[in-house]
N, C-alpha and C positions, 0 to 999 in steps of 0.2 A: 451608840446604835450601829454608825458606820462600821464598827471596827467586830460585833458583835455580827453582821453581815458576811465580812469577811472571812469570817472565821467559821460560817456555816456553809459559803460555798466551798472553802479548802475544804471540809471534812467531806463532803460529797464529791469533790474531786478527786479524793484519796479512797474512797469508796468504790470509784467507779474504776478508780483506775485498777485496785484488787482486783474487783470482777474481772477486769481484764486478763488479767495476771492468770486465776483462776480459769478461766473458758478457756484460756490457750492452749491447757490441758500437756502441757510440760512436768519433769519429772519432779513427784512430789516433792524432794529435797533441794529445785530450783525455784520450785513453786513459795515453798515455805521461807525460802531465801528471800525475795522479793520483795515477798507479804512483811516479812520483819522492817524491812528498810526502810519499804513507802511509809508504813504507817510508822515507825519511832525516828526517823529521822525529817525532819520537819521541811516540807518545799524538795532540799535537796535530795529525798529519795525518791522522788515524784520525776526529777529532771534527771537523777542519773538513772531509772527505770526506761526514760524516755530516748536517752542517747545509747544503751548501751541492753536494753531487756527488750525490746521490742520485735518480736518476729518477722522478717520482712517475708513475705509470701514466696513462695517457690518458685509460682511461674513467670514471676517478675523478675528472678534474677537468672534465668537459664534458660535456653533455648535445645528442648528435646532433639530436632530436628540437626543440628548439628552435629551433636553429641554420632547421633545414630550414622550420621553423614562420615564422619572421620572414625568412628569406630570402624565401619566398612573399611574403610579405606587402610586402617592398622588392621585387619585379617587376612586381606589379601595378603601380607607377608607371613602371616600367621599357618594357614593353608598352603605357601610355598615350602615350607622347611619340612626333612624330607628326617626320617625317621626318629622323630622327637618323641624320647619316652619321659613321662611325668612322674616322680620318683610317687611310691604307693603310699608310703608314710606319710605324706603331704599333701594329699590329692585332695582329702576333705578341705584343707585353707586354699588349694589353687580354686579350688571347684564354688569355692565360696565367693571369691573375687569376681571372677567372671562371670557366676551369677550375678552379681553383684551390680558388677558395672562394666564388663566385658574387658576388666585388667586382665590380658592373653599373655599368655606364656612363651617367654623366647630364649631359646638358646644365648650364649653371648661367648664369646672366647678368651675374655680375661677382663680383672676388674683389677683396679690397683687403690689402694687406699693412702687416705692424707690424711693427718693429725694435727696442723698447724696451719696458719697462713702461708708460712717459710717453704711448706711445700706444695702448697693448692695454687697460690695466685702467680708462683713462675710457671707453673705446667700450664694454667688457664692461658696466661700471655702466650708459650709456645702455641696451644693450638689456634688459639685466634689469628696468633701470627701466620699460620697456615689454610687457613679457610680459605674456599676458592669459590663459595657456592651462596652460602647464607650463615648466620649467626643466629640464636636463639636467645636470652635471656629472659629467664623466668625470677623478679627476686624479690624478696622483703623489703630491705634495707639497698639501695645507691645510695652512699653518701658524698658527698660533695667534700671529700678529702685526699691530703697526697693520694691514696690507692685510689680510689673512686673519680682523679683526674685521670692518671694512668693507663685506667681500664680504658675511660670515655677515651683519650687520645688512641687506644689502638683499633676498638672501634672504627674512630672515626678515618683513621686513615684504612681499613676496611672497606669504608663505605667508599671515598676517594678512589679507591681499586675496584668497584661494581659489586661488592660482595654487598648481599641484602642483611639488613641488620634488624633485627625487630629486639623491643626490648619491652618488658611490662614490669610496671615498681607499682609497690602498694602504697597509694595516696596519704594513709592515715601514719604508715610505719616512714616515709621519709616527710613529714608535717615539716620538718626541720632546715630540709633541703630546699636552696633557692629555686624558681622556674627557670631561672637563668642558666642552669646547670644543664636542665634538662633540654633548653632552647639551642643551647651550643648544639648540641650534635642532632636535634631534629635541621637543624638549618645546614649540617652537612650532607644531609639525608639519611638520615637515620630517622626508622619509625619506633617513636619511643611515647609509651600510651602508660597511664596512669589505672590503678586497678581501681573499682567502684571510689572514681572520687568525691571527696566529702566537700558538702558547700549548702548553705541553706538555700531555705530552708527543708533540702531529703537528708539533712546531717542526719536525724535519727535512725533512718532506713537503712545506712549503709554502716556508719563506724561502727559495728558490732559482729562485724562478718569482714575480717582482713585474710589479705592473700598472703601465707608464711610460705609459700613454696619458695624453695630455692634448686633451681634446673636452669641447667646450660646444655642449648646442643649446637654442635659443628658440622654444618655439612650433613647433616643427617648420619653424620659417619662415630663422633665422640661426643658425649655424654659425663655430662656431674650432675652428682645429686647429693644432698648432704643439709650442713646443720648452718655455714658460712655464708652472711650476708658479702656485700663489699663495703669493707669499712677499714678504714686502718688498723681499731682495735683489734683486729684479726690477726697482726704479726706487730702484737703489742711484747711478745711473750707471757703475758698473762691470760691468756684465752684459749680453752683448751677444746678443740671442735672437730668433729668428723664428713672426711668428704670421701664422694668412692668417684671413680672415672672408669664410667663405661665403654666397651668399644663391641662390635658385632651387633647382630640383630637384634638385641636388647635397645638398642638407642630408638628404636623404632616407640616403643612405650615411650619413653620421653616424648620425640617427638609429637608424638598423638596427645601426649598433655598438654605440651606447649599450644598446640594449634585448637586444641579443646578452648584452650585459659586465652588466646590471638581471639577468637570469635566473640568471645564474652565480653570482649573488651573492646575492639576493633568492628564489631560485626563483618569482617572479611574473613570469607572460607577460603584456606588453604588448601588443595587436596592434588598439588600436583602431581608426581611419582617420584621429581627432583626430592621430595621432602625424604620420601622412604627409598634410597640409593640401592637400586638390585642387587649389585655386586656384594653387597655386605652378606645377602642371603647365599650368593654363587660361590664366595667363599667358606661359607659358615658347611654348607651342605659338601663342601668338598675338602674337608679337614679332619681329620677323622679324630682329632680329640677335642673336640668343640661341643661333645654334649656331656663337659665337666658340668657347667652348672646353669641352671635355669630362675630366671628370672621375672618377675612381675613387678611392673612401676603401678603403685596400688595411689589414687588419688580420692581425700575425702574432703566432705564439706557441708554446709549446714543447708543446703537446698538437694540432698537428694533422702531419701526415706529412712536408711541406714549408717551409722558412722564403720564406715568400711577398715578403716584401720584399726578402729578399736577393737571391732570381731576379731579382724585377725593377732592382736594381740592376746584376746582375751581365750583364741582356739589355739595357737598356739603354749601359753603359758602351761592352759587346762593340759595338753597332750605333752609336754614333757616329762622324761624318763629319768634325767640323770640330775641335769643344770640349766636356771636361765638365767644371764647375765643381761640387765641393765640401766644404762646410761642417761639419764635425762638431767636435763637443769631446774628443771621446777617439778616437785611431787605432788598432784595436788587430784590423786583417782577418781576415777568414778568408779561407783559400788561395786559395777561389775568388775572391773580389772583390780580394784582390792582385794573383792574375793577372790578372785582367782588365783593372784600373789600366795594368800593365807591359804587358801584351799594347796595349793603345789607345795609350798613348804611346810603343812605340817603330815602332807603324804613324803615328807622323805625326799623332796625334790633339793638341791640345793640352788637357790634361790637369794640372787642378790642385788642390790640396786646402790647406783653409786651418783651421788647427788655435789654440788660443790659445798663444800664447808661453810664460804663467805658467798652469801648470792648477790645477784645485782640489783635485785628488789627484797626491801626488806619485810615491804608487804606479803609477798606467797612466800617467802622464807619462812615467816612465823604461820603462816595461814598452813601450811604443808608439816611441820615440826610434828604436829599430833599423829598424822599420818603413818609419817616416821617411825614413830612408837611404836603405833599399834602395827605396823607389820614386823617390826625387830620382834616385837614379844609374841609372836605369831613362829618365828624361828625364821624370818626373812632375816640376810644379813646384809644390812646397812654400812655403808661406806661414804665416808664426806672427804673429797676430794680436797687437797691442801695444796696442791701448788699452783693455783688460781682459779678463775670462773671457768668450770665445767659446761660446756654450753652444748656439749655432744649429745644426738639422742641417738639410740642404738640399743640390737638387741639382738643378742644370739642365743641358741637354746641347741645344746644334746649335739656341738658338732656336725650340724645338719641343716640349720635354718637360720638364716640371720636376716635382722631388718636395717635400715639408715636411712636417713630424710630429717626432715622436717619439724615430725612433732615429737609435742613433748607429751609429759603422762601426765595431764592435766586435760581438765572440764576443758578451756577453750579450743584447745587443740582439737580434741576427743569431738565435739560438736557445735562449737562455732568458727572456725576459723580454715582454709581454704590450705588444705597440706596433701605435699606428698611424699609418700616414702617409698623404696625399690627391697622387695622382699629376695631373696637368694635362697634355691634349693640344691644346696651341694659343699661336699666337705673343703672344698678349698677358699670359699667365702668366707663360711665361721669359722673355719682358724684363722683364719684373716683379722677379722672382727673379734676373736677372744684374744687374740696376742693381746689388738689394742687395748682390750679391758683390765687386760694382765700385768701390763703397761703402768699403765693409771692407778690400778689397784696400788701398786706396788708405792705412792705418792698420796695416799690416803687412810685415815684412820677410822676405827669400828666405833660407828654410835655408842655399841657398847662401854667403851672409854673414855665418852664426854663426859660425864656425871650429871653436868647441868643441863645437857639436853634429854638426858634418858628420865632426870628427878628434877625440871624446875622448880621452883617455887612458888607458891600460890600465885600471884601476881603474874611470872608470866606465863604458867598451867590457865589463867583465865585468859588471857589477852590470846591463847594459840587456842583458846575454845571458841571466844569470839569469832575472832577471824576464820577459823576453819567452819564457820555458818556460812560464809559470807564467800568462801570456796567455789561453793556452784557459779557465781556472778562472776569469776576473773578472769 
């Protein structure tokens, strides 16, 4: 009788918790994702629904008022720059952003790009080494290893010198990483704040909404932005990643993320003028080859109405002429940006995406494999990256537009997880950013060639059916 009890309140626990699943009014192929787990997977679809599906409300995690407070605050340099034209072929994706979420357009005077640890983390150590003012860190991953003591020791002797240091790590992405790590350099003075962290009982609330941004600013003056946690693995020579280093009035977008992502966390508003440094506008506006190229740091996330990065990927794909090339480590679209892939390549666009061969989860490895297919046989051409884990996310298109950051072409990215990426309007970026793919290409072989991944075999054609249900959820 006991056990016959039991078993009629679980069924009405899994009932109600559908209901839920359904009122939430999420996209039917995340809806239907949910619906299959809670109900055939017994208990455990009910607790992993509850740690990882649960909507935490919008006004609970953001604060309008700030937002509005520092966006001010990035216009005023905005309205300073002194004949800024916005190229015409791009205007609908700039026009879209700043509708969006007031990602303002800035001039900048040169971006330099990095393909490795070997050359990201001595340029980051140079300019830390030269900060006079502040330090920003925005990151995924600190890990508590040779690089990630390194870092903290220059940091720290930063801090020793008066320079203000703020740093925000995502609680759930370093789980691994001791307090003791992070206590070192708060006790030198370093403000070092943990993103929504997880602890019960609000575990459910938060672990499903992590901060992937990765942004450093200096002095308000230089700027990265890119795909590279701090971790060793990053100048492992098997990790292949993209970072760009901003300098001119573009860092100014960073900044305004950075102190966006400070408030959210810290509840301290920043809005000095120290943050956004005049001179960078006094020279920008008195250089007369400074309006090469134009820039937006575009930042998205599951508390605002629209996935802002996805648009832009999905407007630009749609609006290419010739070519878009890209980069991600996990393929795992949403409808819209599949179609849009098939829709470009079978208008003639050529059209290509370049993933790592061997991933570092074998879970969205198989869960993305279908995917795969069905854009090759679309006339997308597929590249699997062979000479280590591809973790680059990038995107250029037609010599004229290019993206880098954060995310990847996956549901979580796309709409639950807290990224940002720097879009670039001008021909000296995307060649920038196509060499790199040209690069990589060159170190990669065509889906086409696999046999077993283009024709598996029953078994594992089911197991990458399976798993690509279960795509929405990861």
């Amino acid at each position: 009788m006991l056990n016959l009890v039991l078993v009629i309140i679980y069924y009405v626990i899994v009932v109600l918790t559908v209901v839920h699943v359904v009122m939430d009014n999420r996209q039917p192929a995340k809806t239907m994702a949910w619906t299959l787990v809670i109900w055939f997977v017994p208990v455990a679809g009910i607790i992993f629904y509850l740690f990882f599906g649960i909507n935490t409300r919008k006004e609970r995690m953001t604060n309008q008022r700030s937002l509005d407070e520092l966006s001010k605050r990035s216009m005023l340099g905005f309205v300073e720059q002194q004949d800024l034209r916005l190229p015409e072929d791009h205007k609908p994706v700039i026009d879209l952003f700043i509708n969006q979420s007031l990602s303002l357009p800035f001039k900048t005077d040169s971006i330099v790009t990095y393909t490795d640890g070997y050359q990201f983390f001595p340029a980051l150590l140079r300019a830390i080494g030269k900060a006079r003012s502040h330090i920003h860190i925005d990151i995924y991953i600190f890990e508590e290893d040779a690089l990630g003591n390194l870092i903290a020791d220059a940091l720290i002797q930063k801090a020793r010198e008066g320079v203000e240091v703020r740093v925000i790590y995502d609680d759930v992405g370093c789980w691994n990483v001791r307090h003791r790590f992070y206590e070192r350099m708060r006790e030198e003075g370093i403000e070092v704040v943990p993103f929504l962290p997880v602890r019960f009982p609000q575990f459910t609330s938060k672990v499903n909404y992590r901060n992937h941004r990765k942004l450093i600013v200096i002095d308000g003056e230089t700027g990265f932005m890119g795909g590279m946690n701090i971790a060793v693995r990053y100048v492992s020579g098997t990790w292949r990643d993209t970072m760009v280093k901003i300098t001119g009035a573009g860092v100014y977008a960073l900044q305004r993320s950075f102190l966006i992502d400070w408030y959210f966390v810290d509840r301290t508003l920043l809005s000095d003028r120290k943050y956004y440094p005049a001179t960078l506008l006094h020279s920008l506006n008195t250089t007369p080859h400074a309006q090469s190229t134009i820039l937006q740091v575009v930042t998205s996330s599951p508390v605002v109405p629209y996935p802002e990065i996805m648009q832009g990927f999905v407007r630009t794909i749609l609006a290419a002429k010739h070519y878009v090339y890209i980069e991600t480590p996990y393929f795992l679209p949403t409808e819209s940006v599949l179609f849009a892939l098939k829709t470009a390549a079978m208008a003639g666009v050529d059209v290509r995406i370049m993933v790592p061969l061997k991933n570092d989860s074998w879970f969205v490895d198989w869960a993305g494999r279908s995917y795969l297919r069905e854009a090759a046989e679309a006339g997308v051409r597929v590249l699997l990256y062979e000479a280590g884990f591809l973790h680059s996310k990038m995107l250029v298109c037609d010599d004229s537009i290019s993206t880098c950051g954060s995310t990847n072409v996956d549901f979580r990215s796309f709409e639950n997880n807290f990224e940002a990426n720097v879009f670039f309007y001008g021909e000296d970026s995307a060649l920038q950013l196509k060499q790199v793919f040209l690069t990589d290409e060159a170190k990669a072989v065509d889906l086409t060639d696999v046999p077993d991944r283009m024709q598996p075999k029953f078994g594992k054609r089911l197991c990458e059916s399976v798993l690509r249900m279960l795509a929405p959820l990861m």
